[in-house]
C-alpha positions in Angstrom: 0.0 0.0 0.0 2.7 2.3 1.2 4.3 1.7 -2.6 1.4 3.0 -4.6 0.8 6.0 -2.3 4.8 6.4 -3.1 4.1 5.9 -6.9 0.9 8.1 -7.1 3.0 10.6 -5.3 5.7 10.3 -8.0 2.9 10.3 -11.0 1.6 13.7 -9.4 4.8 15.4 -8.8 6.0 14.6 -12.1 3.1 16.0 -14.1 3.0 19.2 -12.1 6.3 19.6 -13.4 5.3 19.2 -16.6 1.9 20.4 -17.2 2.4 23.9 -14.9 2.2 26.9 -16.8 4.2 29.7 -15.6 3.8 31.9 -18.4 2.1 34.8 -17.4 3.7 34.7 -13.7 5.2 38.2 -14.4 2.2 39.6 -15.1 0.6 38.7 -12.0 3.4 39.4 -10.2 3.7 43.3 -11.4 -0.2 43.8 -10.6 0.8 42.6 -7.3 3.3 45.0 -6.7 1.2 47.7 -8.5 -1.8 46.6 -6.0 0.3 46.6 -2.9 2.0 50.2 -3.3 -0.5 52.4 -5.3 -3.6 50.7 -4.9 -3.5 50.4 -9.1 -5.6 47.4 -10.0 -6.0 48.7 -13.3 -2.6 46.6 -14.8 -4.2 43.2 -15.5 -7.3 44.4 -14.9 -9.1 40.6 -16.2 -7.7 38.6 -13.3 -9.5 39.1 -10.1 -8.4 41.4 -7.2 -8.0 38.4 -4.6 -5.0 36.3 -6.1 -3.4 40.0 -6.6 -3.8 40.5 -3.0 -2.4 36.6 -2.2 0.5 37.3 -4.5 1.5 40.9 -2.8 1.4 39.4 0.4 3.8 36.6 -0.6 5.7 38.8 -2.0 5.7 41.4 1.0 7.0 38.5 3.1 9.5 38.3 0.9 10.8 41.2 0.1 9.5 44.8 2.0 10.7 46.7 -1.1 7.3 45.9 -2.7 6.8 49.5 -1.5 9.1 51.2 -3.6 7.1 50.0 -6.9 7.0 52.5 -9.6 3.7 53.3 -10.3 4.2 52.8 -14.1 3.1 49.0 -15.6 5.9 48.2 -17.5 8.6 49.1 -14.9 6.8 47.7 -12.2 8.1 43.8 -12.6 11.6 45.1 -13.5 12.1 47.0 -10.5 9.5 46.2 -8.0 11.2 43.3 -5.7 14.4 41.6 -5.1 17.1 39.8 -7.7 14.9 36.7 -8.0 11.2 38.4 -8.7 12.7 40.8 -11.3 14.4 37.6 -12.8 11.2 36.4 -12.9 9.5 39.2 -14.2 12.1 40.2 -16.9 9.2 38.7 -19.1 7.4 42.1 -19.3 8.0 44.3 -22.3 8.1 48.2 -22.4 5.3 50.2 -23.7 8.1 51.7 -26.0 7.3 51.3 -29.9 9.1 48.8 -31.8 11.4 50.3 -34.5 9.7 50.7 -38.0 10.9 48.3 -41.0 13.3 49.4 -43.3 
């Protein structure tokens, strides 16, 4: 019994490896920032308040310079946290037009 609960286990673990998407973790975790110092739920404005919230907590735990978030969207995940959340974030693009084609 003991070795199916270790080979369910196993089974589990090994598809949340693969099957988790983490995609749009930098997103969430800029609103978060935004949420937590300026009160700006405007950035992400489809996802619901609540996770926002859960995610600025964590992150306040984390790291206390969630404070010092610019209040601009596309610096916020660049500059918002510590050396591992603006790794994580380094997903986000600047508002900044592309250049035209030659």
């Amino acid at each position: 019994m003991l070795g199916l609960c270790a080979l369910q286990a196993a089974l589990l673990a090994h598809t949340a490896w693969d099957k988790s998407d983490t995609a749009d973790e930098p997103t969430y975790i800029a609103a978060a920032a935004l949420v937590w110092a300026h009160r700006d739920y405007s950035f992400n404005s489809g996802a619901p308040v609540l996770p926002k919230w859960g995610f600025a907590a964590a992150l306040r735990l984390v790291d206390p310079a969630i404070g010092q978030t610019p209040p601009e969207w596309y610096r916020a995940g660049t500059t918002c946290c510590g050396r591992a959340v603006r790794a994580a974030c380094a997903g986000i693009s600047s508002p900044r037009a592309a250049p035209p084609f030659s």
